[in-house]
Z-matrix of the N, CA and C atoms (Angstrom, degrees):
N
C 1 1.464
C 2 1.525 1 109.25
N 3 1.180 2 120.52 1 126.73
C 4 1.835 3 129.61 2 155.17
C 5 1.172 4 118.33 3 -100.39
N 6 1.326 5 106.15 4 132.31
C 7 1.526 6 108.17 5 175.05
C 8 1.431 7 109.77 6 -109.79
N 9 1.121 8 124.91 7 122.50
C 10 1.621 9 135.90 8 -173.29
C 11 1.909 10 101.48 9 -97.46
N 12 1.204 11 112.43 10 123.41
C 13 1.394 12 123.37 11 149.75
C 14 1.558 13 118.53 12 -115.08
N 15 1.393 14 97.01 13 132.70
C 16 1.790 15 95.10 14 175.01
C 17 1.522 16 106.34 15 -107.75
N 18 1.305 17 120.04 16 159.24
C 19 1.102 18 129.44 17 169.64
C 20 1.222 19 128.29 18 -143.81
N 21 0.931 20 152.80 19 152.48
C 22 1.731 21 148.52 20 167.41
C 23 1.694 22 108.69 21 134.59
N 24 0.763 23 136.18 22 -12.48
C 25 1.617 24 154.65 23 -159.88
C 26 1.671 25 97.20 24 -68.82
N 27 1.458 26 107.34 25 156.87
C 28 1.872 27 96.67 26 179.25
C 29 1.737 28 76.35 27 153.65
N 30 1.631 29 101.65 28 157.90
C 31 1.491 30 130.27 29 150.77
C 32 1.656 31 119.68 30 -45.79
N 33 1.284 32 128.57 31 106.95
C 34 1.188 33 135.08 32 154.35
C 35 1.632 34 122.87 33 -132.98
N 36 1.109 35 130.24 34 151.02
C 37 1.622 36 138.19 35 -162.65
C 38 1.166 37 107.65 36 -109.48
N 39 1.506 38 104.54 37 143.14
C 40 1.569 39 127.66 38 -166.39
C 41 1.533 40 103.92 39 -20.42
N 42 1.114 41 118.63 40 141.63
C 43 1.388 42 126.42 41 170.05
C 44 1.182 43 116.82 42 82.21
N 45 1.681 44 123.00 43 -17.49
C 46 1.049 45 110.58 44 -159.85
C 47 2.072 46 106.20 45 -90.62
N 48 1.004 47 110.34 46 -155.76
C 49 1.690 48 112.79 47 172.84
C 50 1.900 49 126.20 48 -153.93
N 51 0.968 50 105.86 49 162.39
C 52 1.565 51 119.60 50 -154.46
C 53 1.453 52 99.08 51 -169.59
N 54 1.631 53 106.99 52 131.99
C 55 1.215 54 152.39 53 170.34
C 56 1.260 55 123.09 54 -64.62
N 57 0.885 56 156.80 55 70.37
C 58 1.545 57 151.10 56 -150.02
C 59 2.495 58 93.77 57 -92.46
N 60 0.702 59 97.59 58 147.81
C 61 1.666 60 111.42 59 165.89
C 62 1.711 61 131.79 60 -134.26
N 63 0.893 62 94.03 61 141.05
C 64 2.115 63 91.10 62 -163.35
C 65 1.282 64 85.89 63 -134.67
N 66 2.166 65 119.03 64 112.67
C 67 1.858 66 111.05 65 174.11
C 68 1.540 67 67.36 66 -124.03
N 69 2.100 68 77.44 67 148.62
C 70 0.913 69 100.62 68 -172.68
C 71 1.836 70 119.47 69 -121.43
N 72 1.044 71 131.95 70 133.72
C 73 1.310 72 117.53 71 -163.08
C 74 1.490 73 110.20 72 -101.27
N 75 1.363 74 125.30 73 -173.90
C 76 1.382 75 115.75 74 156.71
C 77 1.687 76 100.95 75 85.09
N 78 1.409 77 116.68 76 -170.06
C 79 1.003 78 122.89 77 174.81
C 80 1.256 79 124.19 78 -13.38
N 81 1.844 80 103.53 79 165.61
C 82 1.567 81 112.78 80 171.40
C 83 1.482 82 117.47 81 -45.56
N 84 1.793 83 133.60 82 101.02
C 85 1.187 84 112.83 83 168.16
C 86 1.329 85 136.58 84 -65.31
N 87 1.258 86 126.92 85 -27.62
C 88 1.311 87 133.79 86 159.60
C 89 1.603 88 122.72 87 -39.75
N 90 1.213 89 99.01 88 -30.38
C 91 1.862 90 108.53 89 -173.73
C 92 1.835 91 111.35 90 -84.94
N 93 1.696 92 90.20 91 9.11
C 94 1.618 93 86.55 92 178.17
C 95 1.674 94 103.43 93 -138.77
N 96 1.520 95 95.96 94 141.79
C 97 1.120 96 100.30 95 166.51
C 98 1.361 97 125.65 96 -88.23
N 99 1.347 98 118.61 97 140.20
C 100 1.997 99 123.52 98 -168.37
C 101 1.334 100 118.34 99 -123.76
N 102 1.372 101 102.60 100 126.22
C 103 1.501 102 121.07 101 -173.66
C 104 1.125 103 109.34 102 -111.55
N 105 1.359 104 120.80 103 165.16
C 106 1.404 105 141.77 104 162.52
C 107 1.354 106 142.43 105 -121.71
N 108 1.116 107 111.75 106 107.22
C 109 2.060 108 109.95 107 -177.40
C 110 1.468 109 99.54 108 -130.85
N 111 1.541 110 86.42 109 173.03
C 112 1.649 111 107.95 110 -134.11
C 113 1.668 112 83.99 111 -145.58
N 114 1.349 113 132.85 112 101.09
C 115 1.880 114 132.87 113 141.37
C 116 1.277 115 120.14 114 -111.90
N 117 1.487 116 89.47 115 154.79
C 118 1.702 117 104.92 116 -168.77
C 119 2.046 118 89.39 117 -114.71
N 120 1.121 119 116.07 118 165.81
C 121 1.416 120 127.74 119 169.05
C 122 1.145 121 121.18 120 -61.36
N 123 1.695 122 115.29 121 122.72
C 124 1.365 123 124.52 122 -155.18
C 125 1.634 124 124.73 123 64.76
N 126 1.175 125 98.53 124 24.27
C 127 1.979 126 93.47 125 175.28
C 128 0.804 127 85.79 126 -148.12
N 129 1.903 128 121.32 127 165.17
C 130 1.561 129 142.87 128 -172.07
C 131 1.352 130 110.11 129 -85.52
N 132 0.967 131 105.57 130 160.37
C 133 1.347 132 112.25 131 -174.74
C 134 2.139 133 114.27 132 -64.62
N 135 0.875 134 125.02 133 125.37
C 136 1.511 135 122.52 134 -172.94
C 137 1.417 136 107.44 135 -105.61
N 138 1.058 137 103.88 136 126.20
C 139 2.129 138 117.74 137 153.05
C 140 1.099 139 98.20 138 -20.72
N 141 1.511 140 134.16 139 152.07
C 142 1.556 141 120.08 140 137.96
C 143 1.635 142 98.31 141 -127.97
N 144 1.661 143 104.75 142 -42.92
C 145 2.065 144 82.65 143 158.32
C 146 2.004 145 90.38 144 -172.55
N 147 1.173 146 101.05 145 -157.62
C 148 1.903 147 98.65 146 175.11
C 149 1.894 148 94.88 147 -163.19
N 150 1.245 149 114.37 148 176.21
C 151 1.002 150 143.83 149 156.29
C 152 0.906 151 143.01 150 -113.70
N 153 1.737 152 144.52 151 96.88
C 154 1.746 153 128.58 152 -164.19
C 155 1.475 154 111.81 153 -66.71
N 156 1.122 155 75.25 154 164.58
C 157 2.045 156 83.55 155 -170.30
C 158 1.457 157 112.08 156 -93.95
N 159 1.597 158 110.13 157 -10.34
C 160 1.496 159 103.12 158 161.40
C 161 1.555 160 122.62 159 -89.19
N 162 2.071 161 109.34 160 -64.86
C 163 1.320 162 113.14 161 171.46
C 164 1.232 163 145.97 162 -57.02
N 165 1.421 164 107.27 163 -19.96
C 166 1.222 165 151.99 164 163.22
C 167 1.846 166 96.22 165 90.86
N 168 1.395 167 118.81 166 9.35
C 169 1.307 168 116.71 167 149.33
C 170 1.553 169 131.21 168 25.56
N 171 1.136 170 147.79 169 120.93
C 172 1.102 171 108.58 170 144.58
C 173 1.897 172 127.10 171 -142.40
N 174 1.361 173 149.39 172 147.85
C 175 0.826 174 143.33 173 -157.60
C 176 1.094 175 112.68 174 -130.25
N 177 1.486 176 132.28 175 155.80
C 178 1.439 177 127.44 176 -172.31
C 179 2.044 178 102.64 177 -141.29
N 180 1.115 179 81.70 178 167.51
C 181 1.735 180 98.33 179 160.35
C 182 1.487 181 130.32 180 -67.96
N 183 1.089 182 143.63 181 135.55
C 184 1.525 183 112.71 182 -175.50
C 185 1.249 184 98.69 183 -80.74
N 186 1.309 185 159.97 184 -55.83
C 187 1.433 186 135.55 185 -178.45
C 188 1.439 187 107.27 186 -20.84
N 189 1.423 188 151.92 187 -15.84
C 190 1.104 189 140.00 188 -148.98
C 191 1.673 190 100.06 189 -145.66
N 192 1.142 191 121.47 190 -25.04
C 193 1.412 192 122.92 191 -167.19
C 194 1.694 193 97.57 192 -56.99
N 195 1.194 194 93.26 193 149.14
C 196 1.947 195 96.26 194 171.99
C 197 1.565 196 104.83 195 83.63
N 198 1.411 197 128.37 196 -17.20
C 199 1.142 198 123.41 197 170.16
C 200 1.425 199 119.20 198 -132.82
N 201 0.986 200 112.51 199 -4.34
C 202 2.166 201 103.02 200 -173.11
C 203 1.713 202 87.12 201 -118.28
N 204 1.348 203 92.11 202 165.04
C 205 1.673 204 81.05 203 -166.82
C 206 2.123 205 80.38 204 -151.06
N 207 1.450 206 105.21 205 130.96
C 208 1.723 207 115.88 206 -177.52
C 209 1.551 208 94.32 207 -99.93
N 210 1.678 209 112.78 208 142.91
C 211 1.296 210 108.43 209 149.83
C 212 1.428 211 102.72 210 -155.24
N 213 1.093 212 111.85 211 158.13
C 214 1.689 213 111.88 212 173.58
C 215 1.755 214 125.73 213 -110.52
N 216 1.176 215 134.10 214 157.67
C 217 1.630 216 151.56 215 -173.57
C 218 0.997 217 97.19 216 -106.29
N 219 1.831 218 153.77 217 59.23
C 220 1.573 219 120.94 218 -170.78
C 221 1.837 220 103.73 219 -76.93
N 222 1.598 221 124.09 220 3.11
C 223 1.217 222 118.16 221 165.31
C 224 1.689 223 126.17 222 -76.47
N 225 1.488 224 99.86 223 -20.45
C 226 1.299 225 121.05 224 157.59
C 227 2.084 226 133.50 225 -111.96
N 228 1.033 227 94.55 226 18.56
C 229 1.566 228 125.63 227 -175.25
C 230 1.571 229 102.62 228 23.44
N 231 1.206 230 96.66 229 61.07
C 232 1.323 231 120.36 230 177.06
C 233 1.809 232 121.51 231 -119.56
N 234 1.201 233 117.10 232 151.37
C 235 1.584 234 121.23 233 166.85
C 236 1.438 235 117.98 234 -150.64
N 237 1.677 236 112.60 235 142.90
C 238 1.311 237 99.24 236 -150.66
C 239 1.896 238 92.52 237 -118.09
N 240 0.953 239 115.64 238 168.76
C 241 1.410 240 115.96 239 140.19
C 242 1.316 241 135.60 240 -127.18
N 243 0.925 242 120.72 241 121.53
C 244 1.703 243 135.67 242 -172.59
C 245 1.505 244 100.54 243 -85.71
N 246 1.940 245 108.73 244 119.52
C 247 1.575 246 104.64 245 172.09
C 248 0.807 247 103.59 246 -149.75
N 249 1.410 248 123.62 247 118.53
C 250 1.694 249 165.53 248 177.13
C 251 1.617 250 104.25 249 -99.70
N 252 1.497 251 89.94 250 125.17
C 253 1.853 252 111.36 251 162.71
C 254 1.785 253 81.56 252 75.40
N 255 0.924 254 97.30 253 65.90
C 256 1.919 255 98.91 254 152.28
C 257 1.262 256 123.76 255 -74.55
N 258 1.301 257 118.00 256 118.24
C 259 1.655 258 127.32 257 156.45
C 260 1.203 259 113.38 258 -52.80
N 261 1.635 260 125.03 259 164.79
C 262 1.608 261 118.42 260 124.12
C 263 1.761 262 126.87 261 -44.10
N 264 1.591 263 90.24 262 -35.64
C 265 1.636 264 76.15 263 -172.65
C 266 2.151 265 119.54 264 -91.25
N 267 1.295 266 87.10 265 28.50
C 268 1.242 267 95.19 266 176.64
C 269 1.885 268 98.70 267 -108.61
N 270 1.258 269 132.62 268 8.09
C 271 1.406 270 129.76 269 153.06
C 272 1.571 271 114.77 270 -62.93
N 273 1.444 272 102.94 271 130.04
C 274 1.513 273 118.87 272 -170.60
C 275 1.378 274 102.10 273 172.87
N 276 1.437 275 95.29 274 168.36
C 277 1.666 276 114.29 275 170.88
C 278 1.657 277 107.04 276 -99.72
N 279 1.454 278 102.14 277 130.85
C 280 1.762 279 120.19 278 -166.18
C 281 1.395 280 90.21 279 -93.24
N 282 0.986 281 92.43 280 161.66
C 283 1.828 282 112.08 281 177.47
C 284 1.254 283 112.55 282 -154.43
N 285 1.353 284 143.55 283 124.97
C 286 1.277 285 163.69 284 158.52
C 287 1.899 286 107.86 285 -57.12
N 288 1.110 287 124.83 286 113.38
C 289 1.393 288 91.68 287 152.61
C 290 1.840 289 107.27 288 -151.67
N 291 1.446 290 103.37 289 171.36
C 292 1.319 291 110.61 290 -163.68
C 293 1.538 292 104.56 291 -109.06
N 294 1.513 293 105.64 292 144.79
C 295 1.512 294 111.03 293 169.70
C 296 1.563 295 111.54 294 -134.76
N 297 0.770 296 108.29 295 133.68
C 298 2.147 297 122.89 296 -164.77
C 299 1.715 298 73.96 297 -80.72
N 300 1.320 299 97.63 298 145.61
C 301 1.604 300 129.65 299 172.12
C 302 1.107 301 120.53 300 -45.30
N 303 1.952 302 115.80 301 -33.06
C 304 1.359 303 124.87 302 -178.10
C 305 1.351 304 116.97 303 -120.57
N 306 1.854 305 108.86 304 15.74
C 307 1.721 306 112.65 305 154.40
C 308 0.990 307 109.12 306 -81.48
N 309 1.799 308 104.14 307 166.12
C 310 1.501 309 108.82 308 165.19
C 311 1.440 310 103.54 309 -115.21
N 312 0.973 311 104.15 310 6.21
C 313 1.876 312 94.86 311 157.39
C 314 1.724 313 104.65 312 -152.48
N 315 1.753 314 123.03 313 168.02
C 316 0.990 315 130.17 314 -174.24
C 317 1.245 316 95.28 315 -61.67
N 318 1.795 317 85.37 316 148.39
C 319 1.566 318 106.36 317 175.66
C 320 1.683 319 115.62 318 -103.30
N 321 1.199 320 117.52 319 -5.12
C 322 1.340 321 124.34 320 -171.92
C 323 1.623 322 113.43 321 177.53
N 324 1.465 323 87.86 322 123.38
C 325 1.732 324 118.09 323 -177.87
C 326 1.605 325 110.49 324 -75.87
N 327 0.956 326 117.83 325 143.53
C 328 2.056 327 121.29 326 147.43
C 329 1.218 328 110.14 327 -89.70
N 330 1.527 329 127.80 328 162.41
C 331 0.894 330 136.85 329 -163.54
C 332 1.450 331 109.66 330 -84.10
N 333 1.412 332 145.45 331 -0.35
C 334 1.143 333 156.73 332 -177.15
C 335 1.093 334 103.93 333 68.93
N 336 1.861 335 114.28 334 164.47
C 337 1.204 336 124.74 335 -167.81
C 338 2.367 337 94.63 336 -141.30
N 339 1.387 338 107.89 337 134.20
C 340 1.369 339 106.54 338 -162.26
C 341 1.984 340 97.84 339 -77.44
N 342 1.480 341 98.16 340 134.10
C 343 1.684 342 101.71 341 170.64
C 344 1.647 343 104.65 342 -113.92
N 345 1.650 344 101.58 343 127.92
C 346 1.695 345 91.96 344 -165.19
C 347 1.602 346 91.88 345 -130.02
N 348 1.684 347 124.03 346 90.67
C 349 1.241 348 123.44 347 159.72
C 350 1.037 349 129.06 348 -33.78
N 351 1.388 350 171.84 349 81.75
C 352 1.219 351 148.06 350 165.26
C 353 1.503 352 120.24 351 -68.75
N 354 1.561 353 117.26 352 147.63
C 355 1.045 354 137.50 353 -158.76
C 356 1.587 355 104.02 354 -93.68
């Protein structure tokens, strides 16, 4: 079992930026790769990017490419996201989640943390 907490989430205005954090407990963190999505009420849940758990890789959504930036701590079994030049339409609830090396989809969510752009 992993338990994911995120943290960093809060009110900031167009342009501005915020840190989001996902520690993770439990299991080997290194042996998983960690992603990030982002929904608002009434829409599906969206990519926003991940990190592999070997290369340390990382890939994003294009709504986000050029501005959110993934990296991981596996000395602190942590992963952060860095997001610069905030929209409004980047308000949503973030979510952390983990995928073991030999799933094909995440095995475990955090409870999300709220991102509220203001305009």
């Amino acid at each position: 079992q992993v338990l994911l907490v995120e943290s960093g989430g809060g009110l900031v205005q167009t342009g501005g930026s915020l840190r989001l954090s996902c520690a993770a407990s439990g299991r080997t963190f290194s042996s998983y790769t960690m992603g990030w999505f982002r929904q608002t009420p009434g829409k599906q849940r969206e990519f926003v990017g991940l990190i592999t758990w070997n290369t340390g890789n990382t890939y994003y959504g294009d709504s986000v490419k050029g501005r959110f930036t993934i990296s991981r701590d596996n000395a602190k079994s942590t992963v952060y996201l860095e997001m610069n030049s905030l929209k409004p339409e980047d308000t949503a609830i973030y979510y952390c989640a983990a995928r073991f090396f030999r799933s094909d989809d995440y095995d475990y969510w955090g409870q999300g943390t709220q991102v509220t752009v203001s305009s």
